[in-house]
Predicted model as a PDB file, atoms N, CA, C, CB and O in Angstrom, pLDDT in the B-factor column:
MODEL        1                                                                  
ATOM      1  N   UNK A   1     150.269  95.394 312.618  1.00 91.00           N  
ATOM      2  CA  UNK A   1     149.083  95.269 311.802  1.00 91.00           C  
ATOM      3  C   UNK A   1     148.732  93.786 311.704  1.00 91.00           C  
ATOM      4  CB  UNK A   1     149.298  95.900 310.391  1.00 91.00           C  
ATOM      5  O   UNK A   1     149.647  93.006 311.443  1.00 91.00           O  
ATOM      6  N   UNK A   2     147.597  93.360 311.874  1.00 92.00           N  
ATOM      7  CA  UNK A   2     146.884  92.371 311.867  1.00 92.00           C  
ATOM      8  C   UNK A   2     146.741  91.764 310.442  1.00 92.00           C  
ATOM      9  CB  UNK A   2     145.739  92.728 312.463  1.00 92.00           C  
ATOM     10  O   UNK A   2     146.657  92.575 309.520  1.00 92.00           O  
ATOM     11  N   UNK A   3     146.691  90.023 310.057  1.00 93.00           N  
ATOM     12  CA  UNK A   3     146.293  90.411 308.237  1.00 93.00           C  
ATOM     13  C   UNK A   3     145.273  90.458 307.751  1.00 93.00           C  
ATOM     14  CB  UNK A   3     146.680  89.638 307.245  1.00 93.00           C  
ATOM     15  O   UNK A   3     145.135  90.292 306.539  1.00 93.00           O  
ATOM     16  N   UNK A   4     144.088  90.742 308.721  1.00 94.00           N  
ATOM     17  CA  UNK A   4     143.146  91.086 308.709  1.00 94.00           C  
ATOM     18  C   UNK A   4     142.631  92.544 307.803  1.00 94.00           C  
ATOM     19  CB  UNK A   4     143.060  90.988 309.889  1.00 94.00           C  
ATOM     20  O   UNK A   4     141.777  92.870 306.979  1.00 94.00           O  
ATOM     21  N   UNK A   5     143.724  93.113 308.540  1.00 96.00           N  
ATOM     22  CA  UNK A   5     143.730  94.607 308.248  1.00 96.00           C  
ATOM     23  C   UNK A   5     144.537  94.601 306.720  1.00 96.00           C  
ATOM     24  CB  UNK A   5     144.630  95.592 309.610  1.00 96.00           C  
ATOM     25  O   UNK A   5     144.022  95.146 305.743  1.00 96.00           O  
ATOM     26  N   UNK A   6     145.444  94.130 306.676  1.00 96.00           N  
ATOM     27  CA  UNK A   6     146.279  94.197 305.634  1.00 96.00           C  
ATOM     28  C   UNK A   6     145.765  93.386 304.279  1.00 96.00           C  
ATOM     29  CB  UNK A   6     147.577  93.701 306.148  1.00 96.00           C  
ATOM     30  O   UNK A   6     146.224  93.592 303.155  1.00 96.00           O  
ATOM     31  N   UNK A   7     145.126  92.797 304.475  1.00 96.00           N  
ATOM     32  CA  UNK A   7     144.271  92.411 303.354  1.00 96.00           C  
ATOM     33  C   UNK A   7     143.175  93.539 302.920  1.00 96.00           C  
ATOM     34  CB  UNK A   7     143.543  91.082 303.760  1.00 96.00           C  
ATOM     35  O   UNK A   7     142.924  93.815 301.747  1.00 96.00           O  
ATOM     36  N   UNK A   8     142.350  94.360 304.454  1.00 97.00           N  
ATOM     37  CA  UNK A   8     141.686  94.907 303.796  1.00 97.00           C  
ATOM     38  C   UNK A   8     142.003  96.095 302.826  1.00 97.00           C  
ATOM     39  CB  UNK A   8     140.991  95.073 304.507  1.00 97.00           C  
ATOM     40  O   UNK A   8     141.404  96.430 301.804  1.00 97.00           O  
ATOM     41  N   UNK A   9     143.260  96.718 303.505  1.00 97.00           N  
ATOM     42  CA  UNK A   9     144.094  97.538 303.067  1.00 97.00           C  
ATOM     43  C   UNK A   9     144.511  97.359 301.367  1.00 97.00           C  
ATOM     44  CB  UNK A   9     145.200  97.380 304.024  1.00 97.00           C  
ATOM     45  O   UNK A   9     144.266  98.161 300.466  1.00 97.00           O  
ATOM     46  N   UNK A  10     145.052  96.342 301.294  1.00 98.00           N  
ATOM     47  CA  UNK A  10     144.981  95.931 299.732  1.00 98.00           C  
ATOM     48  C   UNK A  10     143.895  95.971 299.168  1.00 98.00           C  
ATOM     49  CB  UNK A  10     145.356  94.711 299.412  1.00 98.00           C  
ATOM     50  O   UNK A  10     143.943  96.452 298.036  1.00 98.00           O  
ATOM     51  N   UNK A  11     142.597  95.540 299.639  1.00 97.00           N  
ATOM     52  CA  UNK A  11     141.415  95.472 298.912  1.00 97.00           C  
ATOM     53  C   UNK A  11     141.158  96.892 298.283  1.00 97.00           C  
ATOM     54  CB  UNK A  11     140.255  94.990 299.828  1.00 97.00           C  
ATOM     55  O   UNK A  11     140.897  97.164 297.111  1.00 97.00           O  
ATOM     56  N   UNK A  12     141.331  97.911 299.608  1.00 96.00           N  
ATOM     57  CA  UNK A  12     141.090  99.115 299.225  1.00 96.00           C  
ATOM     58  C   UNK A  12     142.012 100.024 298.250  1.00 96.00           C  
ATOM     59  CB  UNK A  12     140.936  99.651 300.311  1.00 96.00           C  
ATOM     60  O   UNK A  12     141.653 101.089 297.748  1.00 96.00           O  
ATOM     61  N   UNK A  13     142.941  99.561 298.125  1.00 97.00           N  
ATOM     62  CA  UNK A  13     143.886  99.734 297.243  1.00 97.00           C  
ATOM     63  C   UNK A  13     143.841  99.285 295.681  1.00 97.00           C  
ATOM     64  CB  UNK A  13     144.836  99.193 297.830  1.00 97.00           C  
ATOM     65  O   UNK A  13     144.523  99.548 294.691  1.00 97.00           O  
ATOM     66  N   UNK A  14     142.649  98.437 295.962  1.00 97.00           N  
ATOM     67  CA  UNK A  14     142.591  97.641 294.795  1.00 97.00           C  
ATOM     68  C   UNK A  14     143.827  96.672 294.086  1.00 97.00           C  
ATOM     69  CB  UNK A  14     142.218  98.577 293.910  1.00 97.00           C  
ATOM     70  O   UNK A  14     143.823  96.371 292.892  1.00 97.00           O  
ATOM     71  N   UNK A  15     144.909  96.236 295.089  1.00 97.00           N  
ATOM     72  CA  UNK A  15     145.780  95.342 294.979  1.00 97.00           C  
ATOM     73  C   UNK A  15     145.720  94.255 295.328  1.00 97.00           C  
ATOM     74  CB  UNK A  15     146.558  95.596 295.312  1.00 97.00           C  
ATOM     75  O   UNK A  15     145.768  94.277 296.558  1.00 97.00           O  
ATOM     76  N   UNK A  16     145.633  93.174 294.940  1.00 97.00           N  
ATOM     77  CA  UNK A  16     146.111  91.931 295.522  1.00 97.00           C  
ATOM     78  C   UNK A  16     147.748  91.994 296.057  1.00 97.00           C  
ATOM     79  CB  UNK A  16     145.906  90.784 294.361  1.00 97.00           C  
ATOM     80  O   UNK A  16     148.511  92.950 295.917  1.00 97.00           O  
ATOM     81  N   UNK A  17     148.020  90.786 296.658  1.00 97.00           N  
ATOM     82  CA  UNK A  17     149.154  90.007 296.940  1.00 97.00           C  
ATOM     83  C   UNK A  17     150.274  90.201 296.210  1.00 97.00           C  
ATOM     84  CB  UNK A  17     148.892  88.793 296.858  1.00 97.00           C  
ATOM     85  O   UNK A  17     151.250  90.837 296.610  1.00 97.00           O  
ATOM     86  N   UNK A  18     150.156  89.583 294.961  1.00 97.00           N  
ATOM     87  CA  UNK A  18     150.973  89.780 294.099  1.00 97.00           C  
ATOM     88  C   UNK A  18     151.642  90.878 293.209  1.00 97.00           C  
ATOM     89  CB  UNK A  18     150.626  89.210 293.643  1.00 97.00           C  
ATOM     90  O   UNK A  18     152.755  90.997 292.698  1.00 97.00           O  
ATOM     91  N   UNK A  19     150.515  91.622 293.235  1.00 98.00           N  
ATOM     92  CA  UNK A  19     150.356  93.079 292.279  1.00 98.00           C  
ATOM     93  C   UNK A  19     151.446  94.170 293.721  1.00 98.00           C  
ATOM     94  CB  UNK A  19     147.846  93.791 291.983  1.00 98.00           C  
ATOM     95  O   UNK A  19     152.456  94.864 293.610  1.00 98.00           O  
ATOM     96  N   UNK A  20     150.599  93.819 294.879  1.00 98.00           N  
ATOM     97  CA  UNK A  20     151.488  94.977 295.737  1.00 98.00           C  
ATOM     98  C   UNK A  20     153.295  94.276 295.960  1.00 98.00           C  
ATOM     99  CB  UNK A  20     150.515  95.225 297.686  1.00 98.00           C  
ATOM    100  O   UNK A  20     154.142  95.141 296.181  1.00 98.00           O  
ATOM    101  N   UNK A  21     153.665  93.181 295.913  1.00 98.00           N  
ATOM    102  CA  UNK A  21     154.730  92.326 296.011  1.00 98.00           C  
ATOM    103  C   UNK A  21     155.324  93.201 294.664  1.00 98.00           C  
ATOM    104  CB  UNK A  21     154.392  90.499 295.955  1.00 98.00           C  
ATOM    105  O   UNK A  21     156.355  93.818 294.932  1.00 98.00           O  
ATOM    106  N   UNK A  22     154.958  93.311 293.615  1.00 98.00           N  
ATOM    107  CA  UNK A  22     155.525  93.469 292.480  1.00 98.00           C  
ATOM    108  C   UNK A  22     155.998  95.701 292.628  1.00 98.00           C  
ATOM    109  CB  UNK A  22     154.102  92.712 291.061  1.00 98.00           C  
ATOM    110  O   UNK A  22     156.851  96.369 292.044  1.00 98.00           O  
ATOM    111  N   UNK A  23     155.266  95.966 293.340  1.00 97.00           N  
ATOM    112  CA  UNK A  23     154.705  97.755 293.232  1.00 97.00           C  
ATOM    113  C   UNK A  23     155.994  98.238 294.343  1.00 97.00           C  
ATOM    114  CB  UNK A  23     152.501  98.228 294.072  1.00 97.00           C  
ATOM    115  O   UNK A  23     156.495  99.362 294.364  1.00 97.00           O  
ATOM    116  N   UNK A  24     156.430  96.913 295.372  1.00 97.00           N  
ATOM    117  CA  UNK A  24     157.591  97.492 296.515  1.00 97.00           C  
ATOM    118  C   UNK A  24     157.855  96.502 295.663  1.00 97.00           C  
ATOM    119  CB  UNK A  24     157.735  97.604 298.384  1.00 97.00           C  
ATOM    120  O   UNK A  24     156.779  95.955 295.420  1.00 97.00           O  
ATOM    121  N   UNK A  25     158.832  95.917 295.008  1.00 97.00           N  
ATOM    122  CA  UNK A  25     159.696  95.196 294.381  1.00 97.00           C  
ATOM    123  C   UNK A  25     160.546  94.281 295.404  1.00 97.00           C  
ATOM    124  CB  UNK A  25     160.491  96.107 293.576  1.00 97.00           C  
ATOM    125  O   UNK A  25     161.762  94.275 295.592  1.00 97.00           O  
ATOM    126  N   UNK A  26     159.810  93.724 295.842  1.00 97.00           N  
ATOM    127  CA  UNK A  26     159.940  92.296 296.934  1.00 97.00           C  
ATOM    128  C   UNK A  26     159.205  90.991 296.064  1.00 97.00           C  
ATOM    129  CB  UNK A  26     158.858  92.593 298.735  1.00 97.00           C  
ATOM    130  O   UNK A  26     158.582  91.144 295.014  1.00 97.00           O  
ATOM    131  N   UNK A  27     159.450  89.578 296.815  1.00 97.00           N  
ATOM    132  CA  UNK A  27     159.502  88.735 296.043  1.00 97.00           C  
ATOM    133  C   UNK A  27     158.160  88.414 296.319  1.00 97.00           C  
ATOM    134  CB  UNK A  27     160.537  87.834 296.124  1.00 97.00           C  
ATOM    135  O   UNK A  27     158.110  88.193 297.529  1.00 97.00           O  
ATOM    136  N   UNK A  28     156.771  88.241 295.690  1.00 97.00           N  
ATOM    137  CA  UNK A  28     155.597  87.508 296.210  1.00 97.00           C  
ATOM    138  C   UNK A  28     155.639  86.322 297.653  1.00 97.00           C  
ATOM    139  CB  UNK A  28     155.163  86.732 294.895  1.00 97.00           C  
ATOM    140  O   UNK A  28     155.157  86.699 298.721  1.00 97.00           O  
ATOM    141  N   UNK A  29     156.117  85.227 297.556  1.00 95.00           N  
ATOM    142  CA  UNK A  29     156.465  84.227 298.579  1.00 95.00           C  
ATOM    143  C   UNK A  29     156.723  85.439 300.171  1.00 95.00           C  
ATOM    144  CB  UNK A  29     158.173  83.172 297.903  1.00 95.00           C  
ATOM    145  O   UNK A  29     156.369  85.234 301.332  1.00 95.00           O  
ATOM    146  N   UNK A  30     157.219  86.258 299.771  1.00 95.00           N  
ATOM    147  CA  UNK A  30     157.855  86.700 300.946  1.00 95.00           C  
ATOM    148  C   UNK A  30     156.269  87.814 301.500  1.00 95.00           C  
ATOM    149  CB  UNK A  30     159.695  87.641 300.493  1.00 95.00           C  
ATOM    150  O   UNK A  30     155.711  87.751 302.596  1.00 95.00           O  
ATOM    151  N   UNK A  31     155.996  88.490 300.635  1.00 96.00           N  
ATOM    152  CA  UNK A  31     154.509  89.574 300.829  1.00 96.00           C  
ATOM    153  C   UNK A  31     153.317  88.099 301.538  1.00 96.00           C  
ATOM    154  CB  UNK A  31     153.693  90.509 298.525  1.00 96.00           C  
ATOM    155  O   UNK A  31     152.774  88.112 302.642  1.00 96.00           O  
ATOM    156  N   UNK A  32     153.242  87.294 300.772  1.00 95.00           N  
ATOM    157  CA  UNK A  32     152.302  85.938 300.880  1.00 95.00           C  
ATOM    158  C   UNK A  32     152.159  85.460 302.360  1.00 95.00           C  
ATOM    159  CB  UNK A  32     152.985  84.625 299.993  1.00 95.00           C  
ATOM    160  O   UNK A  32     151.228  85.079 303.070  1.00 95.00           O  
ATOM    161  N   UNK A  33     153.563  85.661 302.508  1.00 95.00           N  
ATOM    162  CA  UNK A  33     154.157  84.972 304.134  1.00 95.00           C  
ATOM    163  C   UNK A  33     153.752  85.964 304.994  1.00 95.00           C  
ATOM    164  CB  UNK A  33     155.999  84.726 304.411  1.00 95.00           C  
ATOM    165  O   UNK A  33     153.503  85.599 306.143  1.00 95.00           O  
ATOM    166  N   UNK A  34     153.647  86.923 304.773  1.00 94.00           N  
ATOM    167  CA  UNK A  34     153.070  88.171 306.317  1.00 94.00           C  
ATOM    168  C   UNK A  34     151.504  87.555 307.121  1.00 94.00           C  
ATOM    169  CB  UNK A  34     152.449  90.351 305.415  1.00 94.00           C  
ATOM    170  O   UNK A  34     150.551  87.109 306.483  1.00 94.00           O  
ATOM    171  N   UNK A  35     151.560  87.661 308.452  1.00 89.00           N  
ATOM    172  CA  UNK A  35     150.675  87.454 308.463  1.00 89.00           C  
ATOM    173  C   UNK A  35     150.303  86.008 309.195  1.00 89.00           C  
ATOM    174  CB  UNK A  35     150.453  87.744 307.372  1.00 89.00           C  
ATOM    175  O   UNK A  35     149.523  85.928 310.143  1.00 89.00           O  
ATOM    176  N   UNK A  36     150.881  85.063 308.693  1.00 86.00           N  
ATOM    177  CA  UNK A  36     150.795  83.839 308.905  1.00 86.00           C  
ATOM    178  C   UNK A  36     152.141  83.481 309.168  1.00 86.00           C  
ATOM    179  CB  UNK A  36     150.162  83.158 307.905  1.00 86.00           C  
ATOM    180  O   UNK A  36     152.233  83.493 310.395  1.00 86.00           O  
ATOM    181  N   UNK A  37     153.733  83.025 308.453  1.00 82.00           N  
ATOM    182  CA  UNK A  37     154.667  82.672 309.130  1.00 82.00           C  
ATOM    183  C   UNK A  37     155.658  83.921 309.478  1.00 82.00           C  
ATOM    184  CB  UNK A  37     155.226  81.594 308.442  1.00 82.00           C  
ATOM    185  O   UNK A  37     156.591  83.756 310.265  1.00 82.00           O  
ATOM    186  N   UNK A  38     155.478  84.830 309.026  1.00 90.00           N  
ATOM    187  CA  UNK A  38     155.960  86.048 309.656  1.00 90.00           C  
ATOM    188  C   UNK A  38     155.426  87.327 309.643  1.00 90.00           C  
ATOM    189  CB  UNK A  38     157.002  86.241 309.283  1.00 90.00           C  
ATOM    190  O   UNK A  38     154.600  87.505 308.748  1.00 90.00           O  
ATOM    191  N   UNK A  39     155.722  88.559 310.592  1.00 94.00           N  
ATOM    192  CA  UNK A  39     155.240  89.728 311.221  1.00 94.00           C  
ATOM    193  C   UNK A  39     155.140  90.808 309.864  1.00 94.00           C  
ATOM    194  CB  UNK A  39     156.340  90.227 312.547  1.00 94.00           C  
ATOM    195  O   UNK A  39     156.116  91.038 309.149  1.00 94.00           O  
ATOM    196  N   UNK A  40     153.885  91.373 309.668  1.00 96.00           N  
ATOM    197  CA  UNK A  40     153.916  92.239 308.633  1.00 96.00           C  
ATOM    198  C   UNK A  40     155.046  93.706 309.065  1.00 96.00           C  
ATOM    199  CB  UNK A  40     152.218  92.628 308.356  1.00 96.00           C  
ATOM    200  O   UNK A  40     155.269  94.372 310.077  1.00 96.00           O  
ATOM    201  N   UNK A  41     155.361  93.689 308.135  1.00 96.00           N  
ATOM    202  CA  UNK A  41     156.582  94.589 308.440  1.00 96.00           C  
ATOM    203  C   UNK A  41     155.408  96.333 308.995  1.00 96.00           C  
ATOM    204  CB  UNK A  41     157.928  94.760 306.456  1.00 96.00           C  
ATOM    205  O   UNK A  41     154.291  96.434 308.488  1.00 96.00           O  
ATOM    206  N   UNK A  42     155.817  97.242 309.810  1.00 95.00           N  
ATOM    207  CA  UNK A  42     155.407  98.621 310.387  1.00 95.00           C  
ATOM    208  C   UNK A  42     154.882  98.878 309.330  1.00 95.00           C  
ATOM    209  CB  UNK A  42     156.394  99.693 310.925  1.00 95.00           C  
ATOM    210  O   UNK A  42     153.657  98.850 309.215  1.00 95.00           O  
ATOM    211  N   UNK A  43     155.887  99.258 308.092  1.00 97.00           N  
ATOM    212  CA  UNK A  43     155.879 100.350 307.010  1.00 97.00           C  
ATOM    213  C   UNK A  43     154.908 100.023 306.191  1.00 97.00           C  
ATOM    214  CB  UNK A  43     157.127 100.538 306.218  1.00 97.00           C  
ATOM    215  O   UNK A  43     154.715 100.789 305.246  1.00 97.00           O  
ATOM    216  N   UNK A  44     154.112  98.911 306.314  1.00 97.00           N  
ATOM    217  CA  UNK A  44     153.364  98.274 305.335  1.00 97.00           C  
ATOM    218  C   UNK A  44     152.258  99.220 305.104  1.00 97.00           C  
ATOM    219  CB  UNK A  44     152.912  96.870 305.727  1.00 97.00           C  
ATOM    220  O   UNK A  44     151.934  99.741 304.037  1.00 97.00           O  
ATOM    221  N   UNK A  45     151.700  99.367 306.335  1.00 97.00           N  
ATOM    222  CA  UNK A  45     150.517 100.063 306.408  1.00 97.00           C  
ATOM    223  C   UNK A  45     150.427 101.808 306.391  1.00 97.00           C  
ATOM    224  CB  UNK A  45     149.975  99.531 307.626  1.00 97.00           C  
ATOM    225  O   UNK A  45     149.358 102.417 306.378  1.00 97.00           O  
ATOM    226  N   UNK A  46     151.546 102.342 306.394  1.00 97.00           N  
ATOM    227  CA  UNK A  46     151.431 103.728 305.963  1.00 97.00           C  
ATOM    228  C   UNK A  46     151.416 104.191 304.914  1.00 97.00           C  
ATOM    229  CB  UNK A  46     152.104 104.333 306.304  1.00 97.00           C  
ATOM    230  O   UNK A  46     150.974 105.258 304.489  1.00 97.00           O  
ATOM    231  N   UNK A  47     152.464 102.469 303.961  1.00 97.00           N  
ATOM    232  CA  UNK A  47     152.641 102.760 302.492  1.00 97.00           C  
ATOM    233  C   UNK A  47     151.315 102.492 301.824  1.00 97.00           C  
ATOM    234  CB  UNK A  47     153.801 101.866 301.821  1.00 97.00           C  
ATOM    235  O   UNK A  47     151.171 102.920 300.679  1.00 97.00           O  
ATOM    236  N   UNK A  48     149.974 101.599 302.609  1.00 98.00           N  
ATOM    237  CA  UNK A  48     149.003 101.480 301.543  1.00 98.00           C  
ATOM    238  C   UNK A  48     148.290 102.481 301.756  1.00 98.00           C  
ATOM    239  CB  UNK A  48     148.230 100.307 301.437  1.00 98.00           C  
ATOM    240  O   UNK A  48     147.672 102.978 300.814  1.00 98.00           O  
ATOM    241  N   UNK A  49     148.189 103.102 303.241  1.00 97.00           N  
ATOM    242  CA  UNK A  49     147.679 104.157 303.431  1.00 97.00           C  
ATOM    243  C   UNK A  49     148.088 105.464 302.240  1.00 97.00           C  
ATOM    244  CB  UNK A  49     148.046 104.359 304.823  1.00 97.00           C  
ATOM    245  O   UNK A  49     147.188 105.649 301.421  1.00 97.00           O  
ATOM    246  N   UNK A  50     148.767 105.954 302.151  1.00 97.00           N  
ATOM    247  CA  UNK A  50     149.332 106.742 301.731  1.00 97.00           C  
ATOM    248  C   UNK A  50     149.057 106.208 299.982  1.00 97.00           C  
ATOM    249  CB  UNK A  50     150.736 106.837 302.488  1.00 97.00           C  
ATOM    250  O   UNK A  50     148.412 107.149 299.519  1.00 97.00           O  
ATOM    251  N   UNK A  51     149.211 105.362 299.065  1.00 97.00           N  
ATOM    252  CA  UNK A  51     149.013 104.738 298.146  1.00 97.00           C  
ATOM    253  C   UNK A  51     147.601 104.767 297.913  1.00 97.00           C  
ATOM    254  CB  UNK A  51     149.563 103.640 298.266  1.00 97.00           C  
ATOM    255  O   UNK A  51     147.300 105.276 296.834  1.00 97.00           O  
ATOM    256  N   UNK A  52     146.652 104.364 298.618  1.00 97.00           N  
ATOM    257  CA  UNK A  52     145.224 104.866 298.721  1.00 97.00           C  
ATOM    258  C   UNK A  52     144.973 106.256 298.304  1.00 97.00           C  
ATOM    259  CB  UNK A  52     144.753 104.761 300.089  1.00 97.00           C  
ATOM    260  O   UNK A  52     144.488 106.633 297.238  1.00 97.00           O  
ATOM    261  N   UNK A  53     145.470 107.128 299.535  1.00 96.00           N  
ATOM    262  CA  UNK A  53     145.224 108.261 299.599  1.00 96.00           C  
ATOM    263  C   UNK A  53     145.602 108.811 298.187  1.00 96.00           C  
ATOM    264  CB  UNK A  53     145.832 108.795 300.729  1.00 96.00           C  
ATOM    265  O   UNK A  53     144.978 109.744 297.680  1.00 96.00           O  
ATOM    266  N   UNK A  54     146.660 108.187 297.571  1.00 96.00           N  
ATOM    267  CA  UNK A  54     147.054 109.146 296.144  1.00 96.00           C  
ATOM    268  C   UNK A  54     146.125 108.930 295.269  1.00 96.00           C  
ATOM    269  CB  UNK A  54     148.449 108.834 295.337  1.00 96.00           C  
ATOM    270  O   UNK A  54     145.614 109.794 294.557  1.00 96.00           O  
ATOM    271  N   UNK A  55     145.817 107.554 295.284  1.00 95.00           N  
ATOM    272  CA  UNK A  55     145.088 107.202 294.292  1.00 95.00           C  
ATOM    273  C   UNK A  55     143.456 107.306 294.343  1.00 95.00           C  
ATOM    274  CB  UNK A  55     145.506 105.980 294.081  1.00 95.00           C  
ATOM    275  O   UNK A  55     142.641 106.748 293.609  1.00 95.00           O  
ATOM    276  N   UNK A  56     143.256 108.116 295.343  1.00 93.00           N  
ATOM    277  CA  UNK A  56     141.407 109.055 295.787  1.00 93.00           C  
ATOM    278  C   UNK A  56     142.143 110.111 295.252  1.00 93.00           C  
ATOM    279  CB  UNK A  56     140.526 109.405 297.868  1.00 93.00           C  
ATOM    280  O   UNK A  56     141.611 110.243 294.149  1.00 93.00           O  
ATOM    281  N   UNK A  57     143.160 111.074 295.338  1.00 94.00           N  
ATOM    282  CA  UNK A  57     143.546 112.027 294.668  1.00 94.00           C  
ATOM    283  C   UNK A  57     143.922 112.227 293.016  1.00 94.00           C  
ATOM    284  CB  UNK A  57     144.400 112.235 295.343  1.00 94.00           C  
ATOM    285  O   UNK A  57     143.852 113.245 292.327  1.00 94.00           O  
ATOM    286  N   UNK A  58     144.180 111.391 292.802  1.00 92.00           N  
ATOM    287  CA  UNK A  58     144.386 111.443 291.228  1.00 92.00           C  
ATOM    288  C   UNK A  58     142.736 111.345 290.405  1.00 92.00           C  
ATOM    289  CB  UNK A  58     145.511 109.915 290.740  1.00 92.00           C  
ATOM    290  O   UNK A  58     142.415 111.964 289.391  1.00 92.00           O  
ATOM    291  N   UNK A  59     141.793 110.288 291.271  1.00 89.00           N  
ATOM    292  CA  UNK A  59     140.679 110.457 290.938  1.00 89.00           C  
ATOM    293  C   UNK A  59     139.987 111.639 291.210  1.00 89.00           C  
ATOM    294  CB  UNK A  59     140.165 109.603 291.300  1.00 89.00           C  
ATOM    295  O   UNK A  59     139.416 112.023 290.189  1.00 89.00           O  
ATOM    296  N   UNK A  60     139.814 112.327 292.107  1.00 89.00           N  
ATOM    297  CA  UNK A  60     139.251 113.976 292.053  1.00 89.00           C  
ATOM    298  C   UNK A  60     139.884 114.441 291.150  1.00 89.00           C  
ATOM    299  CB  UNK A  60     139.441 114.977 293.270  1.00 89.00           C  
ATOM    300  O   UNK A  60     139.122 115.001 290.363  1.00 89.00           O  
ATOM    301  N   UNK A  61     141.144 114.510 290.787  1.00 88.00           N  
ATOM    302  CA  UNK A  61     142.062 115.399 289.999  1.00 88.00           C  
ATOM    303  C   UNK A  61     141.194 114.827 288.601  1.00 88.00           C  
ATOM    304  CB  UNK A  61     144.038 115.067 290.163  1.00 88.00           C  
ATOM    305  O   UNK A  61     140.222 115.517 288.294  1.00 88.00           O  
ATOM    306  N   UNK A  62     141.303 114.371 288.278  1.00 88.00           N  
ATOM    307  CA  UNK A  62     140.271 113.062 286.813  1.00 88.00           C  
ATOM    308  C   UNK A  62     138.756 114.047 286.840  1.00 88.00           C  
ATOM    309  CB  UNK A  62     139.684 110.477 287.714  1.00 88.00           C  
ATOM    310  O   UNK A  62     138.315 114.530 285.797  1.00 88.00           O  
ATOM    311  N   UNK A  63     138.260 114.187 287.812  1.00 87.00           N  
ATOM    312  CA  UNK A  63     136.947 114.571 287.925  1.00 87.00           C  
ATOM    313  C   UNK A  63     137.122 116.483 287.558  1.00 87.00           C  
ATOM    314  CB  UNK A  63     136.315 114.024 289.689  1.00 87.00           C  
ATOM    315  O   UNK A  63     136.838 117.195 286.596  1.00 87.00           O  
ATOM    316  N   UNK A  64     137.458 116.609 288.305  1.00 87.00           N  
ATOM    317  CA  UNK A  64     137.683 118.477 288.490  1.00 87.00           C  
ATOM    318  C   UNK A  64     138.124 118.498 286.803  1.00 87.00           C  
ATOM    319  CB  UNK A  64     139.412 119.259 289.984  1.00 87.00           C  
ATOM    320  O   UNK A  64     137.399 118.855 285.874  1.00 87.00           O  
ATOM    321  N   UNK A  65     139.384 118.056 286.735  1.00 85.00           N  
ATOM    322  CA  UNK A  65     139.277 118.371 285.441  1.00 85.00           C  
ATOM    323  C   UNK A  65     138.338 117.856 283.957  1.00 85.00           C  
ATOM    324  CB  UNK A  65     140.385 118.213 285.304  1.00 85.00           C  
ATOM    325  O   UNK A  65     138.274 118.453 282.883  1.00 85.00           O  
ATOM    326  N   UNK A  66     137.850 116.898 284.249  1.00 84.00           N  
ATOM    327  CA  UNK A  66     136.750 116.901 283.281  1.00 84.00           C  
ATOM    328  C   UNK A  66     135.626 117.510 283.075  1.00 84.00           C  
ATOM    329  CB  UNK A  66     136.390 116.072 283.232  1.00 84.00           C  
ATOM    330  O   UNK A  66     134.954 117.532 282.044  1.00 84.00           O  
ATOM    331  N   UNK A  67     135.354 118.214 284.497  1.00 85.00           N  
ATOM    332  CA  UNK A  67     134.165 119.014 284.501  1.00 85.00           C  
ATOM    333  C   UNK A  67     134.803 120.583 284.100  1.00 85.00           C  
ATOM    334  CB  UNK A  67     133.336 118.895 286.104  1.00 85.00           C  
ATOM    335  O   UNK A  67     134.123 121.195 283.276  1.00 85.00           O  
ATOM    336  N   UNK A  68     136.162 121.347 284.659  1.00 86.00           N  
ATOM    337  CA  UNK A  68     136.177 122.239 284.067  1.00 86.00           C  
ATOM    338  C   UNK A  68     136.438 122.460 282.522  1.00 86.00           C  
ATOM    339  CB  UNK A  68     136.771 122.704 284.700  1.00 86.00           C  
ATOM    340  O   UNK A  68     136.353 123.601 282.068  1.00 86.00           O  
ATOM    341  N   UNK A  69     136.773 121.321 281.654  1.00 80.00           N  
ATOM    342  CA  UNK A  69     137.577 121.204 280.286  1.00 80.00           C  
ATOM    343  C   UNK A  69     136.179 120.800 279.479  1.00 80.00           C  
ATOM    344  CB  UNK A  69     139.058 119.863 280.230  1.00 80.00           C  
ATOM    345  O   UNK A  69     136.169 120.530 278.278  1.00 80.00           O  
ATOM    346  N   UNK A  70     135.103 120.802 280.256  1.00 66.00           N  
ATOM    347  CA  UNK A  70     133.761 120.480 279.066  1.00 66.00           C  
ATOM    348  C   UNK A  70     133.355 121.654 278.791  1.00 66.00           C  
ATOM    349  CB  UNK A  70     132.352 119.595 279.534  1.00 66.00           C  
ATOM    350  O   UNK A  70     132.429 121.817 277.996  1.00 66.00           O  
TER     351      UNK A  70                                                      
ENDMDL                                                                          
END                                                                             
């Protein structure tokens, strides 16, 4: 993954740098460093993928149920 991508990936996640450093419990300096002095790790990008994806799901889940509970 490019950090091209991996930035946008956070964006869409609505995470920064720091916030996703803190969410896999790794040290910021080290998340900061991908990209530029070292290789974003594989797993990066399935975990925001997937982290995304929950969090479009919890929002329908938010919606459905507010519309059936009115």
């Amino acid at each position: 993954m490019e950090l091209i991508q991996f930035k946008e990936l956070l964006k869409s996640a609505g995470l920064n740098k720091k916030q996703f450093a803190a969410l896999i419990n790794m040290q910021y300096n080290t998340v900061n460093a991908w990209g530029s002095n070292n290789a974003i790790p594989a797993w990066v990008e399935s975990w925001l993928m997937l982290y995304i994806e929950n969090k479009e799901c919890k929002e329908l889940k938010r919606i459905i149920k507010e519309s059936i509970c009115k």
